[in-house]
MIFIDO-700889 format. One record per residue (C-alpha): x negated, y, z; residue number from 1; residue in three letters. Coordinates in nm, 2 decimals, always signed. Layout:
! MIFIDO-700889
PT / x / y / z / selo / marza
PT / X / Y / Z / NUM / ALA
...
//
This chain:
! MIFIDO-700889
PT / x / y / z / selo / marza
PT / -10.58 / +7.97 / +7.59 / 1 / UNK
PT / -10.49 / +7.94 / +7.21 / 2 / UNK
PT / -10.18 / +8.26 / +7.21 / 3 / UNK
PT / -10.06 / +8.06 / +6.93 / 4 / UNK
PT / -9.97 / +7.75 / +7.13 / 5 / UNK
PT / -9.89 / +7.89 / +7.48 / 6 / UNK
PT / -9.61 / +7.84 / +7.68 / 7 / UNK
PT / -9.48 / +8.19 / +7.57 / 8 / UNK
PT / -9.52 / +8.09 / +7.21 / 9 / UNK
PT / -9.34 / +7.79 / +7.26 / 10 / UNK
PT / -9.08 / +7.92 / +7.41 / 11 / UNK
PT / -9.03 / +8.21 / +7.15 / 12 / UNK
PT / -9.05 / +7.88 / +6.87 / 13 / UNK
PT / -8.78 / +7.75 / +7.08 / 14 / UNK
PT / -8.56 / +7.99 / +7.10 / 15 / UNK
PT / -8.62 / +8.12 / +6.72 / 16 / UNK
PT / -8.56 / +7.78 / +6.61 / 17 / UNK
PT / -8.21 / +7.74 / +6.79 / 18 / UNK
PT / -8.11 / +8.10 / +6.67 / 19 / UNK
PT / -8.17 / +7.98 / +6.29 / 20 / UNK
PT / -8.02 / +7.67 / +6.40 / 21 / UNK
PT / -7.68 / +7.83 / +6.51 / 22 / UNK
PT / -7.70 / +8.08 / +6.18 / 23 / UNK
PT / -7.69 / +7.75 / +5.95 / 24 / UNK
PT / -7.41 / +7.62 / +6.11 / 25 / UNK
PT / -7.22 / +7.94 / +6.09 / 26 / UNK
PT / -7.31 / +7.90 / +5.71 / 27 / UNK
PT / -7.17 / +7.63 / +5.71 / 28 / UNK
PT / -6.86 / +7.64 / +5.92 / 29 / UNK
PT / -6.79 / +7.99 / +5.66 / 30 / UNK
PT / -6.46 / +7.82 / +5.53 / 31 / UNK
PT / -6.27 / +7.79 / +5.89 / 32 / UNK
PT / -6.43 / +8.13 / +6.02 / 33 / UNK
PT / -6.17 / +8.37 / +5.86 / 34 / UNK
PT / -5.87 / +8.34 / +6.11 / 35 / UNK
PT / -6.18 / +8.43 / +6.35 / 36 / UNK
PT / -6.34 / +8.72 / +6.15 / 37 / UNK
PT / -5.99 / +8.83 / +6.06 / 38 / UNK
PT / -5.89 / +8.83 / +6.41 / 39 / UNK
PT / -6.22 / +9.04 / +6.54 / 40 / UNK
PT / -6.17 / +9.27 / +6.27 / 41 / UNK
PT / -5.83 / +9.40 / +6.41 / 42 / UNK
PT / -5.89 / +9.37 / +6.77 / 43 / UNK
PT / -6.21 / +9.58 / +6.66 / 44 / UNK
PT / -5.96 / +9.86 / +6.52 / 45 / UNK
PT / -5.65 / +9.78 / +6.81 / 46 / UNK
PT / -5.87 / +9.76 / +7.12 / 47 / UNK
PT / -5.89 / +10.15 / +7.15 / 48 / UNK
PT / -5.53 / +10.12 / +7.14 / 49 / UNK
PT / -5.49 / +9.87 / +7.39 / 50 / UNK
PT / -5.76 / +10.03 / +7.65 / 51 / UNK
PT / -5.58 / +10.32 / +7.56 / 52 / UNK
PT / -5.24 / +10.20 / +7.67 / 53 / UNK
PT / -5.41 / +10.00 / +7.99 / 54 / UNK
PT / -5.52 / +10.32 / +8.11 / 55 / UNK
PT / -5.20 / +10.44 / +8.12 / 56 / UNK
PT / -5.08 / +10.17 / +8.38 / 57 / UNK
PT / -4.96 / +9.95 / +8.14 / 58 / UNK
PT / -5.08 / +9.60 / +8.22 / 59 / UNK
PT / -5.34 / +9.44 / +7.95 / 60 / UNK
PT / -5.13 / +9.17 / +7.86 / 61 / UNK
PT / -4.83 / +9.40 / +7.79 / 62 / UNK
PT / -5.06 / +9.65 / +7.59 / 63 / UNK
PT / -5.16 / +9.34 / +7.36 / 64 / UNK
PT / -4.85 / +9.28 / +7.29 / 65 / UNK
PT / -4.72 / +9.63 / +7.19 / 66 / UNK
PT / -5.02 / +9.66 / +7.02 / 67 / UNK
PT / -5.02 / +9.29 / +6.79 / 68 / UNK
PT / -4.57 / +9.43 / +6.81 / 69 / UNK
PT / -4.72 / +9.74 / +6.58 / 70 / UNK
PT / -4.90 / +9.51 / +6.35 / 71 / UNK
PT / -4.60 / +9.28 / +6.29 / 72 / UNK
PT / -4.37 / +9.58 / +6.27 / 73 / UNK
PT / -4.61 / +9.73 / +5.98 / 74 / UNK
PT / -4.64 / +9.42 / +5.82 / 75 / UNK
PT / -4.28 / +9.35 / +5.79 / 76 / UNK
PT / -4.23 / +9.67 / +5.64 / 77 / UNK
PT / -4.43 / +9.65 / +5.35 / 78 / UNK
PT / -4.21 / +9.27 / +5.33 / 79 / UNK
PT / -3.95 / +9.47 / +5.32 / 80 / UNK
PT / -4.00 / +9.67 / +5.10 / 81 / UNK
PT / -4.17 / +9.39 / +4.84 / 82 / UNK
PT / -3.92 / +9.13 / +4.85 / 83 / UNK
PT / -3.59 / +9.31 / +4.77 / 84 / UNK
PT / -3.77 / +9.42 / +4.49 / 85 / UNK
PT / -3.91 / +9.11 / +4.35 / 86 / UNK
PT / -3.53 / +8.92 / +4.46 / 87 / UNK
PT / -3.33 / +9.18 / +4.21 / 88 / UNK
PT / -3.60 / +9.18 / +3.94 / 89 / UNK
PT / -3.78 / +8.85 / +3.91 / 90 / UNK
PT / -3.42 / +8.67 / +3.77 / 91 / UNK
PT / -3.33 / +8.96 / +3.52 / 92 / UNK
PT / -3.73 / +8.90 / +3.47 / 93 / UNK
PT / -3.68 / +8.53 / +3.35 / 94 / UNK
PT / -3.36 / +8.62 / +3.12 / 95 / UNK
PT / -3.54 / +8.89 / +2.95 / 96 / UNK
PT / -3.91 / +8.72 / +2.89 / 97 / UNK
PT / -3.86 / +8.52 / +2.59 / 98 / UNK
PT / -3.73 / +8.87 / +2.41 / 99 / UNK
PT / -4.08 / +9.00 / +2.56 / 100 / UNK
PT / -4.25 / +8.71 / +2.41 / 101 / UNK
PT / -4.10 / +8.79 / +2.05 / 102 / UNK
PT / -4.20 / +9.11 / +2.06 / 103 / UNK
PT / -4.58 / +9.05 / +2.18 / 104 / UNK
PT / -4.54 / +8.75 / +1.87 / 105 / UNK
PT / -4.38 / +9.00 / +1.64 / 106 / UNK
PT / -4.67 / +9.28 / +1.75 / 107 / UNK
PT / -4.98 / +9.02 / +1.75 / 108 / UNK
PT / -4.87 / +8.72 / +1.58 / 109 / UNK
PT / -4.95 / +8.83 / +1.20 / 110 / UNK
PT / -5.25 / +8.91 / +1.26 / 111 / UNK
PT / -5.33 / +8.61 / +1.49 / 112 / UNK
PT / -5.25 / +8.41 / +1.22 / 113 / UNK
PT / -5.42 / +8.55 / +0.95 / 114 / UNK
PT / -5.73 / +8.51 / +1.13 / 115 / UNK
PT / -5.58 / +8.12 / +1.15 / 116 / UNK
PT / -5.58 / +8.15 / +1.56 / 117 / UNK
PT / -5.25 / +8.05 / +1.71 / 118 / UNK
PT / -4.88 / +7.98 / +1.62 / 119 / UNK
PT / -4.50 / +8.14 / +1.69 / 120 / UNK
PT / -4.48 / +8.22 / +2.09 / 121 / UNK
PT / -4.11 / +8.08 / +2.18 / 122 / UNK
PT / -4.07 / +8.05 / +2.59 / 123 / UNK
PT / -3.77 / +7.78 / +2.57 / 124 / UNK
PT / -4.03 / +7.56 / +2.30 / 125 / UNK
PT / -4.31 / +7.58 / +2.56 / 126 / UNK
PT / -4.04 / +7.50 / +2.82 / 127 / UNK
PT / -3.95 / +7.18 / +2.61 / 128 / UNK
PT / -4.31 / +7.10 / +2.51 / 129 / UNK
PT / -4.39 / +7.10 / +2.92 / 130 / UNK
PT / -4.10 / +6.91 / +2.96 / 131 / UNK
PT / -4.22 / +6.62 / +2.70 / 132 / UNK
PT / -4.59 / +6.60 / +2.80 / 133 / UNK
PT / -4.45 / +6.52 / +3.15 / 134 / UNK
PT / -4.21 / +6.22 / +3.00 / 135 / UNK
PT / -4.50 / +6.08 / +2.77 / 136 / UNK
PT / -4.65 / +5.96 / +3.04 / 137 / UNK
PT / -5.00 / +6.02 / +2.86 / 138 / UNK
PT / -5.18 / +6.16 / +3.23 / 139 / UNK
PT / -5.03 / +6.53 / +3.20 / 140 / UNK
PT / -4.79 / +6.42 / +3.45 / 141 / UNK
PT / -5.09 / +6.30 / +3.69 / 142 / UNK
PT / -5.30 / +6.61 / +3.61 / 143 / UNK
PT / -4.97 / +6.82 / +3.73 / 144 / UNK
PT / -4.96 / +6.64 / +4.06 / 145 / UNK
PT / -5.31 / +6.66 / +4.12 / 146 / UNK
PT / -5.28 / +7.01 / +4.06 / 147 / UNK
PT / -4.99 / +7.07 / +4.29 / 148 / UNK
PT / -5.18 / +6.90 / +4.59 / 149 / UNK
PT / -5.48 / +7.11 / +4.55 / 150 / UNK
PT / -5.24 / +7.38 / +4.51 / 151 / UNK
PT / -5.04 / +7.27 / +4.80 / 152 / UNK
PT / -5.38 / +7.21 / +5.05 / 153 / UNK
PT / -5.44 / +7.55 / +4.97 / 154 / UNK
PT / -5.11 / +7.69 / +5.07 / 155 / UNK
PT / -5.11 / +7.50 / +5.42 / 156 / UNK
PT / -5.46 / +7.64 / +5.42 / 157 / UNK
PT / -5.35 / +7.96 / +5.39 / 158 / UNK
PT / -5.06 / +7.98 / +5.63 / 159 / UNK
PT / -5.26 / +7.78 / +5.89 / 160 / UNK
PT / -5.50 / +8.06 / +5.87 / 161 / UNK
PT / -5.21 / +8.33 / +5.88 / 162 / UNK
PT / -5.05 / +8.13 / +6.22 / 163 / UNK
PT / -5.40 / +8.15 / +6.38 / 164 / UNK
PT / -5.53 / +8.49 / +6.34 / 165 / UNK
PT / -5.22 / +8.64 / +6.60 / 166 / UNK
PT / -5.31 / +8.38 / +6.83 / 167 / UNK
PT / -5.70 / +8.42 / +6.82 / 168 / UNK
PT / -5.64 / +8.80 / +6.77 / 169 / UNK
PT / -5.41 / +8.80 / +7.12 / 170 / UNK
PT / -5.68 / +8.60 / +7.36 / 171 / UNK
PT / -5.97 / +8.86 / +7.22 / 172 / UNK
PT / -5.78 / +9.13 / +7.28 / 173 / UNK
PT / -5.70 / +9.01 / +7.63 / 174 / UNK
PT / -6.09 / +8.94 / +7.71 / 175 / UNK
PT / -6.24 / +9.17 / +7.44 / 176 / UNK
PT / -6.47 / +9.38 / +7.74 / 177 / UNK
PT / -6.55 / +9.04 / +7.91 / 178 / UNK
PT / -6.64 / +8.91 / +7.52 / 179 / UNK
PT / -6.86 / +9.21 / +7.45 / 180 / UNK
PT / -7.01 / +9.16 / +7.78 / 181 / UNK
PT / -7.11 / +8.79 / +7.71 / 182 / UNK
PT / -7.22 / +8.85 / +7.40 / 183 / UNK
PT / -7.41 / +9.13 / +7.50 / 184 / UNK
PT / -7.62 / +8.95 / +7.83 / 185 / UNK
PT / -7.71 / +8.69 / +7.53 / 186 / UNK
PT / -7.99 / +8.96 / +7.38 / 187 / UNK
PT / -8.29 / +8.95 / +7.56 / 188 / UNK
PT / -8.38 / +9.18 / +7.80 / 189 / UNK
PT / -8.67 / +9.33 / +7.61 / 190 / UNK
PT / -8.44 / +9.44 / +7.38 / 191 / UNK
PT / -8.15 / +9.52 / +7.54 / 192 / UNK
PT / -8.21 / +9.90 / +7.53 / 193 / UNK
PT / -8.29 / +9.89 / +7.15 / 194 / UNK
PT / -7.95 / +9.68 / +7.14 / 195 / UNK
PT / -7.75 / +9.88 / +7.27 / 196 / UNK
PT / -7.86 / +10.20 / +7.13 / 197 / UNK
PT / -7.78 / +10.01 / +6.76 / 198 / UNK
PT / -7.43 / +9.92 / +6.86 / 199 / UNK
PT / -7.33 / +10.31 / +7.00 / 200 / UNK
PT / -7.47 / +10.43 / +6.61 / 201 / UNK
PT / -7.30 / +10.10 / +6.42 / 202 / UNK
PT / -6.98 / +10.18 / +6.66 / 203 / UNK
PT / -7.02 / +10.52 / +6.49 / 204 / UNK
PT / -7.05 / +10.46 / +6.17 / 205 / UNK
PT / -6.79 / +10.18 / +6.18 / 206 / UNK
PT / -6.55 / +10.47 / +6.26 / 207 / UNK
PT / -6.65 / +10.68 / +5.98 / 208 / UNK
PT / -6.56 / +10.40 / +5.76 / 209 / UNK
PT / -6.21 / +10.32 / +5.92 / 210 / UNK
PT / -6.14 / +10.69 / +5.84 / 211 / UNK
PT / -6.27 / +10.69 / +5.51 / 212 / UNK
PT / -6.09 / +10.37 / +5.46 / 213 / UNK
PT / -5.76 / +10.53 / +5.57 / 214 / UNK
PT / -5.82 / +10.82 / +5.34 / 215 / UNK
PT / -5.85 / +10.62 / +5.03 / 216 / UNK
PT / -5.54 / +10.40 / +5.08 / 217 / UNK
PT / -5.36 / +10.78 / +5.13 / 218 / UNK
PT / -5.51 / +10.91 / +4.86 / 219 / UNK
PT / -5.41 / +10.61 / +4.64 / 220 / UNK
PT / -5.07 / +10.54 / +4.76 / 221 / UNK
PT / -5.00 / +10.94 / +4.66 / 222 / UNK
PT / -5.12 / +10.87 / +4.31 / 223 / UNK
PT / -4.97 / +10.56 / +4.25 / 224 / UNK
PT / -4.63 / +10.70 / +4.33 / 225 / UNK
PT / -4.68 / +11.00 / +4.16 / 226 / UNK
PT / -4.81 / +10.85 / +3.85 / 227 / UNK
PT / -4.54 / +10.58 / +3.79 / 228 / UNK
PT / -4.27 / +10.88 / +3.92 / 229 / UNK
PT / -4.39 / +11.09 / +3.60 / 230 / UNK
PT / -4.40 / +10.77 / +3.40 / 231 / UNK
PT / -4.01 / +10.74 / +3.50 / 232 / UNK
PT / -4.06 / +10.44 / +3.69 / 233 / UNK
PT / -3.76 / +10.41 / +3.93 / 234 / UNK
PT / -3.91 / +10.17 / +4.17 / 235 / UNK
PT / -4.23 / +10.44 / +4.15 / 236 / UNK
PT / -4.22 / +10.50 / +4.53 / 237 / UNK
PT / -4.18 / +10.16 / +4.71 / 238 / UNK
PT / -4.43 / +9.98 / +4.42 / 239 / UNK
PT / -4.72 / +10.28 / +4.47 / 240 / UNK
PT / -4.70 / +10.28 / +4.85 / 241 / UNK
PT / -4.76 / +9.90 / +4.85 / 242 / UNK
PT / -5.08 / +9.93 / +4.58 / 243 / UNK
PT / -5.24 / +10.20 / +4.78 / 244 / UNK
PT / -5.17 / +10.07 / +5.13 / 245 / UNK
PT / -5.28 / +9.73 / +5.06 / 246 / UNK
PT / -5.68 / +9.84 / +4.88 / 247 / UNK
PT / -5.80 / +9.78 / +5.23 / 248 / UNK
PT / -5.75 / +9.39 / +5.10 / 249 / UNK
PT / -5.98 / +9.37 / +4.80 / 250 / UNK
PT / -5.77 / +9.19 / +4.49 / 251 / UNK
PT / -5.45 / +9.19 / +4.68 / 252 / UNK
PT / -5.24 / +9.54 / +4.68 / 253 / UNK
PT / -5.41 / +9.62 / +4.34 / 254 / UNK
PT / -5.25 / +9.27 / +4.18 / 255 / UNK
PT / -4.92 / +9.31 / +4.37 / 256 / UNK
PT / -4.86 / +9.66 / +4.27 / 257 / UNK
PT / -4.96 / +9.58 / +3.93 / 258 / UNK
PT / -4.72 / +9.25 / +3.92 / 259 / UNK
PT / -4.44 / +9.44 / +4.06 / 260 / UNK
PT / -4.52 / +9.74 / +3.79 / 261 / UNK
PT / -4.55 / +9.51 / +3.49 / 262 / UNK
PT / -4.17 / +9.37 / +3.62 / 263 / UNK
PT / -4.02 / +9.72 / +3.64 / 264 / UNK
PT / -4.17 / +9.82 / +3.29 / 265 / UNK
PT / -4.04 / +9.48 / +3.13 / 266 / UNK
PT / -3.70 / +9.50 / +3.33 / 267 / UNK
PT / -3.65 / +9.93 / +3.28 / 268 / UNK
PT / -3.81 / +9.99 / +2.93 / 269 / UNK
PT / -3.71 / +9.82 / +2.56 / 270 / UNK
PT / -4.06 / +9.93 / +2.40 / 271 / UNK
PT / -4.41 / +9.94 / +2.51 / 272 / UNK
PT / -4.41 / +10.23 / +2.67 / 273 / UNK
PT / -4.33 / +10.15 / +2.99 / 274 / UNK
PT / -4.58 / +9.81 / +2.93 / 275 / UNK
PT / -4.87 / +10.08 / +2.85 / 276 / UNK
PT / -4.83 / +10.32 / +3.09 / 277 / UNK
PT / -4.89 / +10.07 / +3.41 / 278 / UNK
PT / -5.19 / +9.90 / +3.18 / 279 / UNK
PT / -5.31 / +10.34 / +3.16 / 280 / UNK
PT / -5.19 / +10.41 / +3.53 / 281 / UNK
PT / -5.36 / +10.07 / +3.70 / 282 / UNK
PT / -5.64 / +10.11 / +3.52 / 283 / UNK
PT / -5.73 / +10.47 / +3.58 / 284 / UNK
PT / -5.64 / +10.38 / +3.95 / 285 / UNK
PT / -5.90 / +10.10 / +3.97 / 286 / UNK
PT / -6.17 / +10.32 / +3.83 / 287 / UNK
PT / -6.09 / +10.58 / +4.10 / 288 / UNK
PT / -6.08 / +10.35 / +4.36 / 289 / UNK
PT / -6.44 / +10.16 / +4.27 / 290 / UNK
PT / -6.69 / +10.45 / +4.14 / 291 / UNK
PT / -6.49 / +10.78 / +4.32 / 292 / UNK
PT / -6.27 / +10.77 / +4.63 / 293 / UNK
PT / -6.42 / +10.44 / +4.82 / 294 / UNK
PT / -6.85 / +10.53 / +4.73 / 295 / UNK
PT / -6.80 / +10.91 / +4.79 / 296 / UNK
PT / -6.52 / +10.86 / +5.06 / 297 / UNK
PT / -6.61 / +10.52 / +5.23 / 298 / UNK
PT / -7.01 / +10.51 / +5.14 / 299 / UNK
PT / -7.07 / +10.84 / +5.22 / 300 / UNK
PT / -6.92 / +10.89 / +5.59 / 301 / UNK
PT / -7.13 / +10.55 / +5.70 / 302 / UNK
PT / -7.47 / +10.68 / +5.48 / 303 / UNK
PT / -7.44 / +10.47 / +5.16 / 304 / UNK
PT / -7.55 / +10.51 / +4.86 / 305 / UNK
PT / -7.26 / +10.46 / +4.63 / 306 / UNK
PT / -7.45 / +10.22 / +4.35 / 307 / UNK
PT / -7.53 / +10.02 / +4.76 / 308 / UNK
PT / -7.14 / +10.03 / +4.81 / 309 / UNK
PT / -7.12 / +9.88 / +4.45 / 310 / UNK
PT / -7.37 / +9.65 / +4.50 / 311 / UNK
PT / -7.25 / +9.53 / +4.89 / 312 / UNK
PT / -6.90 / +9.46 / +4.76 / 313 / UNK
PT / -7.03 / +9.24 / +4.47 / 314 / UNK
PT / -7.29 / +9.09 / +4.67 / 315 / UNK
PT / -7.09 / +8.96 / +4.97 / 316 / UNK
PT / -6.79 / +8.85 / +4.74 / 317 / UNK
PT / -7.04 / +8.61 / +4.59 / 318 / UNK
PT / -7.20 / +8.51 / +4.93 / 319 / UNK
PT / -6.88 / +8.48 / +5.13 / 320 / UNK
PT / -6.56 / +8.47 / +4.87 / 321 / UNK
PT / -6.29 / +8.70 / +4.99 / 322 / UNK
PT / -6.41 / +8.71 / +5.39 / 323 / UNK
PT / -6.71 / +8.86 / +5.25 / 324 / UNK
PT / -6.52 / +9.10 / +5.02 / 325 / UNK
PT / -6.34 / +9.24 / +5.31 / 326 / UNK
PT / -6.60 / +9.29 / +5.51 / 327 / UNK
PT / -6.91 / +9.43 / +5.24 / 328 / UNK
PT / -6.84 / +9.77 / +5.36 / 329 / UNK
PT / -6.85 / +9.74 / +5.75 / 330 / UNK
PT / -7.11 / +9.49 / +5.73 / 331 / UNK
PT / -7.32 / +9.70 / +5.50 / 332 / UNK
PT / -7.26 / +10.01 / +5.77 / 333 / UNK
PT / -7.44 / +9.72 / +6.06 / 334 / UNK
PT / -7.72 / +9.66 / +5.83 / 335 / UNK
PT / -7.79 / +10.00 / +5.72 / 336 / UNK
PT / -7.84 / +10.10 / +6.14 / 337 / UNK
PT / -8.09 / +9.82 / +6.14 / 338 / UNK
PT / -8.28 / +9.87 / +5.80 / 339 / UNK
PT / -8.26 / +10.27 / +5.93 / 340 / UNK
PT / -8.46 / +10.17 / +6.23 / 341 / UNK
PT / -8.73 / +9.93 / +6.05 / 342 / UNK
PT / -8.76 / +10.21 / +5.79 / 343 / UNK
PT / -8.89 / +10.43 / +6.09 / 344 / UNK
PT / -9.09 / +10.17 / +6.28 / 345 / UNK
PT / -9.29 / +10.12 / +5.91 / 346 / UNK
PT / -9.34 / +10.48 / +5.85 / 347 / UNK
PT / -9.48 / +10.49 / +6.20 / 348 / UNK
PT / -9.69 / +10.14 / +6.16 / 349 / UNK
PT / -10.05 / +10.14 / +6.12 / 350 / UNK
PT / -10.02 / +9.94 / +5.81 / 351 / UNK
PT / -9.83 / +10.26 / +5.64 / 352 / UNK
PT / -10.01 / +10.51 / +5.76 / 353 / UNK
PT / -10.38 / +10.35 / +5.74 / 354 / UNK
PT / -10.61 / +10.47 / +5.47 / 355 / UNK
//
């Protein structure tokens, strides 16, 4: 019999086919998978909390609920914290921009104009100019719409994401054991030891990076407040707690804590000063976080390299958009436990070792 077309063959065809199969349609369904991954992602890092709380007699549905209650309690915090902030200082913000305009023109606009590039910078004539492409009636109008509905697909986008990740996140936590069990009696038995023996050193290493993780944020949030605090910030405390709390979102706490600093240095200072030392402070911070505290801190408790860390976060932000941002490093920590074992089973192989 012909080992390439037996019924063993076949049937490993088969199945090999629907596996790649089920991968492309994951590809595919990438854009509605992010209430899902976000949801897995914190019953991954709540569940010892919850089995925690079970154990103590405390039924699993109550546990979930204390434990998704700590969430929402952490999340409205930082709210509170951000919105008072941005409620006193985003309307003293728009009264005092067009003064800030004049003196970017009166810093800039010389030599702008010199070089023949660009004209006066005047807030109220842009606000006019707006104003009279939308009366023309020349298609700016149109474009503006179009733009708002895009705009606004996106924001219902967003907040239906943000209404199902608590309601995905509360039926996995309920059933996580049972989902890990399904998922688990789905790998064939021949490799079911090898399988298992991956997920203990992945579950391993996915700790290291939740610790490393929560060192950096630390570590960041202490320099944040202490930098703008020595820059005579007086928001410093409240505005470098957010930046450093929020790096575990790529993009998000650095922008927000940088928005919320450029407000304070336009709103508190009359010169530059206050303009160049968030542009020194955020800057310096960014380096830190992207080349020191998350390769040494992050890569190096889960094994990585820290050009790989680099690499992993640029690599799955282009694969996956911001999903694939947030998850680079923990992803990276799975598929360094499987290239670590093929790495082996080559340096073992005939083909290696054959001269």
């Amino acid at each position: 019999m012909n080992p390439l077309t037996g019924p063993e063959s076949r049937q490993n065809l088969l199945w090999l086919s629907v596996s790649l199969g089920f991968l492309a349609l994951l590809w595919l369904l990438t854009p509605v998978l992010t209430p899902f991954v976000a949801a897995f992602v914190l019953g991954y890092v709540l569940n010892p909390g919850v089995d925690w709380l079970h154990g103590r007699g405390l039924p699993r549905v109550l546990a979930v609920l204390l434990a998704m209650l700590s969430v929402f309690v952490l999340v409205t915090a930082l709210a509170l914290i951000v919105l008072p902030i941005l409620a006193e200082e985003l309307p003293v913000l728009r009264e005092r921009l067009p003064a800030l305009l004049s003196r970017i023109d009166a810093a800039f606009g010389p030599t702008l104009r010199q070089l023949g590039i660009g004209g006066r910078l005047d807030f109220m004539a842009l606000q006019k100019a707006i104003a009279a492409k939308l009366a023309a009636g020349d298609g700016s109008a149109t474009a503006l719409l179009n733009w708002l509905r895009i705009g606004g697909s996106a924001l219902i986008t967003w907040v239906g994401t943000l209404f199902l990740i608590p309601i995905v996140l509360f039926y996995l936590l309920l059933d996580w054991h049972g989902v890990i069990q399904r998922v688990s009696e789905t790998v064939p038995r021949r490799w079911s030891a090898l399988v298992a023996d991956m997920t203990v050193e992945t579950d391993a290493l996915l700790a290291q990076y939740l610790r490393g993780q929560l060192l950096v944020m630390f570590l960041l949030a202490a320099y944040y407040s202490t930098a703008l605090t020595i820059a005579g910030f007086d928001v410093a405390l409240p505005v470098g707690m957010v930046t450093g709390l929020l790096v575990f979102i790529p993009y998000v706490g650095f922008g927000l804590g940088l928005a919320l600093a450029f407000i304070a240095a336009v709103l508190q200072f009359d010169g530059w000063n206050g303009i160049t030392a968030v542009a020194i402070i955020y800057g310096l911070g960014q380096f830190l976080e992207s080349f020191l505290l998350t390769p040494r801190l992050v890569g190096e408790r889960i094994g990585l390299h820290p050009l790989v860390v680099i690499f992993a976060l640029l690599a799955f932000g282009q694969l996956f958009g911001f999903v694939g941002v947030l998850l680079a490093l923990p992803a990276s920590a799975i598929l360094s436990v499987a290239f670590g074992r093929l790495r082996r089973h080559y340096l073992n192989s005939r083909f290696y070792n054959q001269a």
